[in-house]
N, C-alpha and C positions, 0 to 999 in steps of 0.2 A: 479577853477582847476577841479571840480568834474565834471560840465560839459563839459568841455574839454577831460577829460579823458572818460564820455560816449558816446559824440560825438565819440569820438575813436576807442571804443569797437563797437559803431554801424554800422561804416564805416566798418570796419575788420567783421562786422557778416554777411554783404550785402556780402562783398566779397566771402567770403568762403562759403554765401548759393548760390551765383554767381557758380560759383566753383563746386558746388554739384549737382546744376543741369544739367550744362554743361557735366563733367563726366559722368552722369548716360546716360544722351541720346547719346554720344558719345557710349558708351559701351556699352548700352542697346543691347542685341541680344533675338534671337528667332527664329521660322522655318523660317523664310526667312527675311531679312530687304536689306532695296536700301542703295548704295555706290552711294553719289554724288560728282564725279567726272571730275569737273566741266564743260565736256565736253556733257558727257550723263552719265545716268543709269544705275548702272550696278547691278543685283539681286546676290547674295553671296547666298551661299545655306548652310544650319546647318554643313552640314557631312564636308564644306572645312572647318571647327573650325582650327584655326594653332595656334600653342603653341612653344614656341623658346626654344631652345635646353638647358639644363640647366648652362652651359658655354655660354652662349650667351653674351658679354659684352652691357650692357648699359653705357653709360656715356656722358662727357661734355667734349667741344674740347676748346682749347684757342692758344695763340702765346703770343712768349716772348715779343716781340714789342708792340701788343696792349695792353696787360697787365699790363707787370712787373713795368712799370715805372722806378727810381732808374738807371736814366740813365749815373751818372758817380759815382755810390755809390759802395764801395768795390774794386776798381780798374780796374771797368770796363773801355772800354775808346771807341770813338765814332764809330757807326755802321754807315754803310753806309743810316740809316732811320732816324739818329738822324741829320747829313748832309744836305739829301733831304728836311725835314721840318721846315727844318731853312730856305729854299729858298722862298721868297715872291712869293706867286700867287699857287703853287704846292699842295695845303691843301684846301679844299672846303671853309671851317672854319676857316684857316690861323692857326689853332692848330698844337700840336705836342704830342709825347708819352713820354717827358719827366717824367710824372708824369703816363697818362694811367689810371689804377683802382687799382693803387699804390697795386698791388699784389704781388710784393718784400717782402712787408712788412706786408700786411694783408691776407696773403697765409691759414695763419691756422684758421681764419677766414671764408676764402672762402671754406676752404673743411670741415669744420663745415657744411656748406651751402647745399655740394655736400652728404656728409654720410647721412645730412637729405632727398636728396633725393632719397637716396637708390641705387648710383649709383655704378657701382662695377667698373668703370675704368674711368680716365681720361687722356685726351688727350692733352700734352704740347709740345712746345719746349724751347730749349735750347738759350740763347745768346750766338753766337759765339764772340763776342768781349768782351763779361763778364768773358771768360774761356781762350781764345787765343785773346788778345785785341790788338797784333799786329801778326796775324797769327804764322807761324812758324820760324818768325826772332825774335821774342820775348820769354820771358818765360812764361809758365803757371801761368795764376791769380788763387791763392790759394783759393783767397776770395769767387772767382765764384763758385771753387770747392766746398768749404764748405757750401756754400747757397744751392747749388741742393742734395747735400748730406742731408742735414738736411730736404729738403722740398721730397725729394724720400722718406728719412726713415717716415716722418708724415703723405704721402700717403699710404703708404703700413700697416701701425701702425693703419690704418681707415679699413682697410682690401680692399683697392683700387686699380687697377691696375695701374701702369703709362706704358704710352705709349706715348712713347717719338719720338721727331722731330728733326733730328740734326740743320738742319736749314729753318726757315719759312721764308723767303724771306731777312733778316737781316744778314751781315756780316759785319766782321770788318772793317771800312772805310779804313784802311791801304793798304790793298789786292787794292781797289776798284784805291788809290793814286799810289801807287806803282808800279802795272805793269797792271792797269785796269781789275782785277780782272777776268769775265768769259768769255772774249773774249781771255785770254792766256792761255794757255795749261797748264803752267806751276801752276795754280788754282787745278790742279789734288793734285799735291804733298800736296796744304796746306789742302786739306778737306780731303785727306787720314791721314795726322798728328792729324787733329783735329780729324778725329772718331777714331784713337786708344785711343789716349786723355780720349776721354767719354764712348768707350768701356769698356778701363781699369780703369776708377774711379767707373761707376755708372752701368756696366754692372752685376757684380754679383746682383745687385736688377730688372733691367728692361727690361725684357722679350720680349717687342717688342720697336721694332726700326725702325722709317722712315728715309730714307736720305734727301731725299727734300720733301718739300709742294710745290705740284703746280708748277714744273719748267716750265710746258709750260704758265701759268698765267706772272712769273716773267721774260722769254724769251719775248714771245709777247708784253707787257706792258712796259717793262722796255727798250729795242734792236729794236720795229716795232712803237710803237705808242709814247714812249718816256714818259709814264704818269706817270712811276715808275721809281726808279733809276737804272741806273747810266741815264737817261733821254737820249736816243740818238736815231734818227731818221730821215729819209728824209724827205725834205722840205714837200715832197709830204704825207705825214702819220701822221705828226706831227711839232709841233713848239718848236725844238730842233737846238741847236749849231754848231750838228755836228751828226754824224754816217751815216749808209745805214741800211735801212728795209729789203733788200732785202738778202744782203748777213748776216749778223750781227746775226742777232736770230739763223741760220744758226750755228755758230759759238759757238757760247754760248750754246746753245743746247748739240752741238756735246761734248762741255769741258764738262758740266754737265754729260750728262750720261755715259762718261770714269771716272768723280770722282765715280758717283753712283758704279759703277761697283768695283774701287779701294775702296772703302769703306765698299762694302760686298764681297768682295773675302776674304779685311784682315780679313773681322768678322770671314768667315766660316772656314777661315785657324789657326786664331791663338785664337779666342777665341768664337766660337758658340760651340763646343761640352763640354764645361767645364761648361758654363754660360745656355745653354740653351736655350736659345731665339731666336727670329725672326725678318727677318728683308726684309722689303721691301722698296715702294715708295707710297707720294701720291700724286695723281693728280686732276686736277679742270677736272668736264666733263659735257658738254653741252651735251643735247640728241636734234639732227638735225632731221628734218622730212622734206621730200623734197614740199616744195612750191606746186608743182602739180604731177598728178599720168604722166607726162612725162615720158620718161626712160633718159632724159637729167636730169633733177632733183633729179630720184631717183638716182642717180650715183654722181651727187653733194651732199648729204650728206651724202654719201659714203667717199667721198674727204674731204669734213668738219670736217670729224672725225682720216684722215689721217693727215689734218696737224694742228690738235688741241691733238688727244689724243693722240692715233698709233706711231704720231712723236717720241715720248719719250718709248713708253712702247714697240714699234715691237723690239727696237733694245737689248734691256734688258730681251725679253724674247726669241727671235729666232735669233738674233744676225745682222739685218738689219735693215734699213727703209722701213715704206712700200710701194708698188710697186706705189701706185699714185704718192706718193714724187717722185721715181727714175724717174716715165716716166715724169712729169713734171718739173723737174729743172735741170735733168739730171747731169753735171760735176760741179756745184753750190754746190750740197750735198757733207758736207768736208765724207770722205773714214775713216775706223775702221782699223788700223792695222792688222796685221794676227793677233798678240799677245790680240788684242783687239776683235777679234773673238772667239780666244779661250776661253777669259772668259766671256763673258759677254750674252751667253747664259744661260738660267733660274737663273737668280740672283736675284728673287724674290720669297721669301716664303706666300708673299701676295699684296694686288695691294690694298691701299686706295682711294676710291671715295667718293671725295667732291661733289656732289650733290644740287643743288639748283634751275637752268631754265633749259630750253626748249627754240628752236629756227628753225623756217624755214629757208631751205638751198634752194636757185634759183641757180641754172647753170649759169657762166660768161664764159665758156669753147664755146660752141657751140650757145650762146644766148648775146644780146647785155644787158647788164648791165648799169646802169646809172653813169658816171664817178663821183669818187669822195665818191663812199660809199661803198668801199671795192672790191671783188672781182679780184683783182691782184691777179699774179701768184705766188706771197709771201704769197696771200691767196688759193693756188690752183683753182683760177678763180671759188669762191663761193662767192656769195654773204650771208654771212650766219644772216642775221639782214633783209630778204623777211620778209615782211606783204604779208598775204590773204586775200583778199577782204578787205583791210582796215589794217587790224588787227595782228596783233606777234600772235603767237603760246602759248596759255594760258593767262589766267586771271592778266594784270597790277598791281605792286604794290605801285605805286608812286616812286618806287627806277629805275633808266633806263636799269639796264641791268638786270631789276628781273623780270620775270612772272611764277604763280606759276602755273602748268602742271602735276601734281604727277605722270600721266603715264610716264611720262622721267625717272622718279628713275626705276620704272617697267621695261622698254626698255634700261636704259643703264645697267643696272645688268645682263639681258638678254644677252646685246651686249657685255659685259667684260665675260660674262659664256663661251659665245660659244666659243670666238675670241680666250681667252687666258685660255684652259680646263685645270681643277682642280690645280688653283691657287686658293685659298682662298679670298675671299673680305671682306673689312671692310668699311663700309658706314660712312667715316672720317671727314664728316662737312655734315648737312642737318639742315636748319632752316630760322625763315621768317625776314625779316627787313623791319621797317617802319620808315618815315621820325619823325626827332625829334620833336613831336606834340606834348609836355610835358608830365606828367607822364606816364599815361595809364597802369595801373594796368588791367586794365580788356580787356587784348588782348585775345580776341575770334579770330579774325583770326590766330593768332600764330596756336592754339591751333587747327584751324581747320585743318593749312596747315603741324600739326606733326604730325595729326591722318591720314590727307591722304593721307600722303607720308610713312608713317609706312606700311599702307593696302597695299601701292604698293611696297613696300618692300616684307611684307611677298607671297602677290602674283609672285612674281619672286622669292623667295625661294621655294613654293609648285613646280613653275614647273623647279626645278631643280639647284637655284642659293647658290652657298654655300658661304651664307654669315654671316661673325660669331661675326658682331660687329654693333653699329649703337652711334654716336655723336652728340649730338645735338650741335649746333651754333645757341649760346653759353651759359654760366651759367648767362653770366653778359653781359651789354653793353660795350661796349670798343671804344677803338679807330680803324675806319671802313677806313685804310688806308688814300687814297687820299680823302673819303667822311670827315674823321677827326671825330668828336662827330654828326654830322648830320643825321648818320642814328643808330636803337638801333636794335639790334641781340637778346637783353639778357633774357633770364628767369626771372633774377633779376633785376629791376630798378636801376640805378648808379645814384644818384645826384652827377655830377660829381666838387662841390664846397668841399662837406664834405663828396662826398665816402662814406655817406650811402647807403646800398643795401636793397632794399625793394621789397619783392616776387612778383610775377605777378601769373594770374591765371595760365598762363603756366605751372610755377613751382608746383603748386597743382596739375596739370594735369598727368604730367611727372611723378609725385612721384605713379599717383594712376596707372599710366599704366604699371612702371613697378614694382610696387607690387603687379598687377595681374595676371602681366604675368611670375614671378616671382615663384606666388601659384600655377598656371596650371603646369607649369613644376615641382614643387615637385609634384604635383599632380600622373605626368604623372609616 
């Protein structure tokens, strides 16, 4: 036993002098030191010192889905992901979230985890079929109520912010059986019910409020390629039963961000001046670089960012889509009511960006494209998956749609500054995943790609980005959708047989960057 136990201690002292030395030459400064950026070199000079504002939120992002597990406990009853991963083939893994990193139930556990690592906010959502488990035909689940209530009051009791998701791609399967959920209009009504719902329980505590995560991830995926549910697509985009790629995301879209809109007009009308809180969206964003210095290219990932980001955010902040969409689909793009004009300009008091690749955009518009791997006019004729001489845009991580580029954080911060002026940004998911190779406690690369996605961060705040938040993905390993347990995100190692969480060097990493960054600002 005694040896076992200093086997123990010595494994855990490698670690943590692992740990200390990694920190200090990460940190190390001086008149001048290189940023390697895995492209080129770039020299940093003393006098750019950046120090984050003392409100700055750091914290750790999660989803109710990959988390919570406790998937019919309290009255919850089936979300449209508890459905999808019951269908053979659809799971990398054949897994499911039934269970997830059982943070239902080991919640107070897991922010034990987070206060240790000095985080001042974190980032959840909500299960909409835990709360409204048959939309707005059924009655409020009390049970759900009482479980966010007590896990709000234990966040905020750590001195934590929560910042909350009304829904991350999970809805109630009822909506989804009943009238096919966000291809009908009538989807408005149920997620304006359900945000008074969480308005009025949980909103005298939580100060920021997203509507959706990622609708353009959950539109393209779930309506174009079929990978996500409700699984629908043309033969041609995917191996589904039934829909159209072409019209479908289209539609779904359009329902989406008339709910978004119906869900903060009630905020700002019936309870944002009494409650005081904010409320916007967050979305997945790719930073495109065009394939060659053409002027066909640079104008394709002009387009690539039309109808991946722009789609969702032009019409929520100036009250249209934008004009690439209109000149290429023309009478295909469903029309905004007047009524729907009137409100659904600046309906964001901030804009979250999910963060993680970089991707070259080649021209399908004016240049012939290889049939078959994208580039349709449901992709605004981009090919946006071009190699350069061989190769994607940044450094492979073994995961297919990841390569890690940290000037994309720098350039899409940039590109959300200019496009959409003095909106607020919150950098709402950034972080590395690597294939499930067993434990791996000593993720150096994590560790490299948070320091240099951090740098490019604050380098797009020095010239002018006002960004007042950052998330890492994630605390924990989870369940990684369609990839299932195969790929780990986490700071914390999950043995996911007995849900022990065992720290990675990450986690030491995180703690000591923002207790530094923490010191400079009282400093300052």
């Amino acid at each position: 036993m005694e040896t076992a136990k200093s086997s123990m201690y010595i494994s855990q002292f490698r670690l943590w002098l692992l740990c200390f030395i990694i920190i200090t030459l990460v940190s190390l400064s001086s008149s001048s030191r290189w940023y390697d950026d895995h492209i080129s070199l770039r020299e940093i000079k003393a006098e750019e010192t950046f120090h984050f504002p003392k409100n700055f939120l750091f914290g750790t992002a999660s989803s109710a889905y990959q988390y919570e597990g406790a998937y019919l406990t309290d009255g919850k009853t089936l979300s449209n992901w508890d459905v999808f991963t019951n269908i053979s083939g659809k799971i990398a893994d054949g897994s499911h979230g039934k269970i997830a990193v059982d943070h239902y139930h080991r919640y107070p556990g897991d922010l034990d985890l987070m206060e240790d690592l000095g985080v001042n906010s974190y980032r959840l959502s909500l299960s909409w079929a835990r709360i409204l488990p048959k939309g707005r035909f059924g009655d409020v689940n009390i049970g759900g109520i009482d479980h966010y209530n007590r896990m709000i009051n234990d966040i905020l009791k750590r001195g934590i912010e929560p910042f909350v998701t009304l829904t991350h791609y999970d809805i109630p399967q009822e909506l989804e059986s009943r009238y096919g959920s966000w291809l009908n209009p009538q989807i408005r009504e149920d997620f304006e019910h359900y945000a008074n719902i969480c308005f009025g329980h949980f909103g005298d505590r939580v100060k920021f409020w997203a509507t959706f995560n990622e609708p353009n991830v959950q539109v393209i995926l779930g309506y174009r390629t079929g990978t996500y549910p409700p699984s629908r697509c043309s033969k041609t985009f995917g191996n589904c039963s039934c829909g159209d790629s072409y019209l479908e995301p289209l539609v779904a879209a359009h329902n989406i961000i008339r709910s978004h809109v119906a869900a903060v007009n009630l905020y700002r009308t019936k309870f944002q001046e009494q409650q005081r809180g904010k409320i916007g969206i967050v979305m997945n964003t790719i930073w495109f670089e065009p394939v060659s210095d053409s002027l066909a290219d640079r104008l394709a990932a002009e387009r690539a960012q039309a109808f991946y980001l722009t789609w969702f955010l032009d019409p929520v902040v100036f009250g249209r889509y934008p004009r690439e969409m209109q000149e290429i689909l023309g009478e295909d793009l469903p029309e905004f009511t007047k009524d729907d004009l009137k409100s659904s300009k600046n309906t964001l008091d901030f804009i979250g960006i999910n963060q993680y690749t970089s991707r070259y955009a080649k021209d399908c518009l004016h240049s012939v494209c290889e049939p078959g791997k994208g580039g349709s006019r449901a992709e605004g004729f981009v090919y946006a998956k071009a190699l350069k001489d061989g190769l994607p845009l940044g450094e492979p991580t073994g995961v297919n749609w990841f390569s890690v580029y940290p000037q994309g954080m720098e350039g899409m911060l940039m590109y959300a500054t200019k496009r959409y002026k003095n909106i607020p940004l919150y950098v709402t998911e950034n972080g590395f995943g690597e294939n499930n190779t067993g434990v791996l406690l000593n993720d150096y690369r994590r560790v490299k790609f948070m320091s240099n996605y951090l740098d490019a961060l604050k380098r797009a705040m020095r010239k002018g980005a006002d960004v007042r938040g950052y998330f890492a993905w994630s605390l924990l390993d989870n369940f990684e959708w369609i990839s299932g347990y195969t790929i780990r995100f986490g700071m914390y190692h999950v043995d996911f047989d007995t849900q022990e969480r065992t720290p990675r060097l990450s986690a030491s990493w995180y703690k000591n960057f923002i207790f530094q960054h923490r010191a400079q600002s009282k400093d300052d």
